[in-house]
C-alpha positions in Angstrom: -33.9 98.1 -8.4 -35.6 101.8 -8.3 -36.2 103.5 -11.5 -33.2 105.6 -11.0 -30.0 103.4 -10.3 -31.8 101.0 -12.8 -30.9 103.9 -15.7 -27.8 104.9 -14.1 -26.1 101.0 -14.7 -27.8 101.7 -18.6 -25.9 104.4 -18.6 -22.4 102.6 -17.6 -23.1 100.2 -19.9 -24.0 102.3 -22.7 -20.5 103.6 -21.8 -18.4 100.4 -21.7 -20.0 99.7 -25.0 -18.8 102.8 -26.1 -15.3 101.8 -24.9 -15.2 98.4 -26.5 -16.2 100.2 -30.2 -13.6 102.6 -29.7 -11.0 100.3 -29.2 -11.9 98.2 -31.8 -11.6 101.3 -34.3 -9.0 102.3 -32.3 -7.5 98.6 -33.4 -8.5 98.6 -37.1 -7.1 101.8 -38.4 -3.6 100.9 -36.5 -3.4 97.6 -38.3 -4.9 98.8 -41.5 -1.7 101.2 -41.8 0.7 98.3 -40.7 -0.6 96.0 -43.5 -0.6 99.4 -45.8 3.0 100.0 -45.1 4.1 96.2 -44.9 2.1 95.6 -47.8 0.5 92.3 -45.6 -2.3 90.8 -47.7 -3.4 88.4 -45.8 -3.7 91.3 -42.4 -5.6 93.7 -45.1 -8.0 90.5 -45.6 -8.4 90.1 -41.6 -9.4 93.9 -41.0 -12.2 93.9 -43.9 -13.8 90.7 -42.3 -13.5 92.3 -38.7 -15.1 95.6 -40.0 -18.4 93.4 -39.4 -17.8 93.6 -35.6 -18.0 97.1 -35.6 -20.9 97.8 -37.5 -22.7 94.8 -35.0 -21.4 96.8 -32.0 -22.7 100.1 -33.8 -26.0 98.8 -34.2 -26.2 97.0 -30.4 -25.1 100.4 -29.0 -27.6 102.0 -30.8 -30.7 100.1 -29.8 -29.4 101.1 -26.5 -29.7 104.5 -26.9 -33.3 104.1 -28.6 -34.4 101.9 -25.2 -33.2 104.5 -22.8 -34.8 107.4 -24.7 -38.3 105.3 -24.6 -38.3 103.6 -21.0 -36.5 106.2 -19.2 -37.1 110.3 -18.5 -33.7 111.1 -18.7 -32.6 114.5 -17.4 -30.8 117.2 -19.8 -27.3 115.7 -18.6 -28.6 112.0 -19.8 -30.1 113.7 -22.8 -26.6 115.0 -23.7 -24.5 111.5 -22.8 -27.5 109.4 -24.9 -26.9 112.1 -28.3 -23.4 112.0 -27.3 -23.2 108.3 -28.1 -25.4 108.4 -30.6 -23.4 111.3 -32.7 -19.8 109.1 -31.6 -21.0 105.8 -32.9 -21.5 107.3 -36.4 -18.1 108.8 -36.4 -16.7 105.1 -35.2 -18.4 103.3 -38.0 -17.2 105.2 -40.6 -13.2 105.2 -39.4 -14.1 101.4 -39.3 -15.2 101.3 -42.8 -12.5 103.8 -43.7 -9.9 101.8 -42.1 -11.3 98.7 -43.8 -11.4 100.6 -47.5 -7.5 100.9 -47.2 -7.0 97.7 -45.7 -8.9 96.7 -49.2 -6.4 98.9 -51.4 -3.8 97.5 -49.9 -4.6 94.0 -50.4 -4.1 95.0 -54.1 -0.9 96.5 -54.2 1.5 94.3 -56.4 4.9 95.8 -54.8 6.7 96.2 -51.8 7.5 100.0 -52.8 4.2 100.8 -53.8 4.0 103.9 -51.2 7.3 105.2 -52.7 5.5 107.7 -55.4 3.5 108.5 -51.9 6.2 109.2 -49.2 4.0 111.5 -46.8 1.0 108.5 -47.0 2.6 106.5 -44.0 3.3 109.7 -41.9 -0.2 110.8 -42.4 -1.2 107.2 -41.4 0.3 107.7 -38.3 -1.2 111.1 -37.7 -4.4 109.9 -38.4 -3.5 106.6 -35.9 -2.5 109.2 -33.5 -6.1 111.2 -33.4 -7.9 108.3 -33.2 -6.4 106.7 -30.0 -6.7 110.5 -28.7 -10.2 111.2 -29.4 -11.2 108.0 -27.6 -9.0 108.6 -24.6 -10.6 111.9 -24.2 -14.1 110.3 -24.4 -12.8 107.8 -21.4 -11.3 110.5 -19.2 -13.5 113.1 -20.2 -9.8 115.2 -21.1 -11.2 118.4 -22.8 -8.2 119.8 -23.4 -6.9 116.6 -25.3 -10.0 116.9 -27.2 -9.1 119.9 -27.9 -5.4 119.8 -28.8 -6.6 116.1 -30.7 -8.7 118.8 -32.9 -5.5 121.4 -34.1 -3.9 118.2 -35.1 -6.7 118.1 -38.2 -4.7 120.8 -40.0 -1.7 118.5 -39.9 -3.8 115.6 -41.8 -5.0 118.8 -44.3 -1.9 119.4 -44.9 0.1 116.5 -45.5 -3.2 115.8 -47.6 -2.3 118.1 -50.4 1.3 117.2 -50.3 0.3 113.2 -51.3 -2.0 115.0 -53.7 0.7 117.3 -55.4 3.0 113.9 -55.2 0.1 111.8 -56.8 -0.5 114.1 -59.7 3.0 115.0 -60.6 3.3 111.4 -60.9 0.5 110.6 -63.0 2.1 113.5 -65.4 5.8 111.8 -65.9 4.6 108.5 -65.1 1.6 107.5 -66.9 2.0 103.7 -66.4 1.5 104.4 -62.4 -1.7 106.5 -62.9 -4.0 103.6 -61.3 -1.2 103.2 -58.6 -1.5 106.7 -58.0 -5.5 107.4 -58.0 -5.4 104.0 -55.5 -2.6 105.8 -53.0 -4.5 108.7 -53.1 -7.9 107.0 -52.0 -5.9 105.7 -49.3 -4.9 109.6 -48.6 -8.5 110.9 -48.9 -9.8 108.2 -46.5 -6.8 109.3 -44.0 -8.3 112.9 -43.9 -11.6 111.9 -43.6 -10.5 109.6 -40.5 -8.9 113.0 -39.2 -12.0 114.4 -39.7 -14.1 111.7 -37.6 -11.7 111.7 -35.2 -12.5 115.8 -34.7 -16.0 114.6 -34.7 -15.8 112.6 -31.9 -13.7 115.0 -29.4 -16.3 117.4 -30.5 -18.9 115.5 -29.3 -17.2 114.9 -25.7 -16.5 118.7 -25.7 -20.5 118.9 -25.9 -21.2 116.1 -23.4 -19.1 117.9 -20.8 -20.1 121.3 -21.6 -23.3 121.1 -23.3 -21.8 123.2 -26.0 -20.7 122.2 -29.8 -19.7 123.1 -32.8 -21.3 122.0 -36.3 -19.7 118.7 -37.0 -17.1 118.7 -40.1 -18.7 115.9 -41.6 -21.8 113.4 -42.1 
């Protein structure tokens, strides 16, 4: 096989790799808000131990990267799709590690009503669900103007961030007995906005792939 087409099949694999770790993340944070809001135990205790899979997958993906970069002269186009993959699987780890941290507050929660002093948690779950399954759609189909509407959604997260927060600490005030409750739900918040944030990360990233052009990312 010639130099050339022998890169260009590296390349498609590097980007079915990149697939597969989406949807696994992609997977994670949607069941690690079901067990949240279900308060499902033994589900919370199924996402930690999968969170291993992703960080495997991370690690594969980038000694992929590395071999390309060494055996190959990749062009500035391959230059940008090998960074590009690089930058993405960062953001991917840590939504898998932040879905697996709530998945491991949840596991604690004693009652069924636990997310009552925390209304807006579950619709910033699904906000935060939503993102995710965008950004890596518009990584697959290369949609930049879904990476770019996927982006405006990170004010929603914000947003609904400071409302738990308000919620959180009011309670703690007139509710002392629920503080740890409270400074558990609002981890569980904080670790939603930070997935909002990867998830701007990553469409970020496929904005500079397609265009060679990005902005400093949000967070490291």
């Amino acid at each position: 096989m010639a130099p050339r087409n022998n890169f260009d099949t590296e390349l498609e694999n590097l980007n079915v790799d990149l697939i597969h770790m989406g949807s696994l993340v992609e997977q994670a944070i949607t069941e690690s808000i079901e067990a949240l809001c279900s308060n499902d135990k033994q589900a919370a205790l199924e996402i930690i131990a999968q969170d291993r899979e992703i960080d495997e997958l991370e690690k594969a993906i980038e000694a992929r990267c590395l071999r390309l970069l060494m055996r190959q002269q990749p062009v500035a186009r391959d230059l940008r799709a090998i960074s590009t993959a690089l930058k993405m699987i960062t953001d991917l780890e840590r939504i898998g590690d932040q879905a697996a941290d709530i998945a491991e507050l949840s596991s604690h929660f004693v009652h069924d009503d636990s997310l009552s002093i925390a209304a807006h948690i579950p619709e910033m779950g699904k906000i935060a669900v939503e993102m995710v399954k965008a950004c890596i759609d518009a990584f697959v189909h290369n949609d930049l103007e879904l990476a770019a509407s996927t982006i405006q959604r990170d004010d929603e997260v914000d947003d609904l961030f400071n409302v738990v927060k308000n919620e959180l600490i009011k309670t703690i005030q007139t509710e002392p007995d629920k503080a740890d409750l409270a400074i558990n739900l609002l981890m569980v918040a904080k670790y939603l906005e930070r997935i909002g944030d990867h998830a701007v990360n990553v469409c970020e990233w496929v904005t500079f792939y397609a265009t060679g052009l990005h902005k400093k990312t949000r967070i490291l």
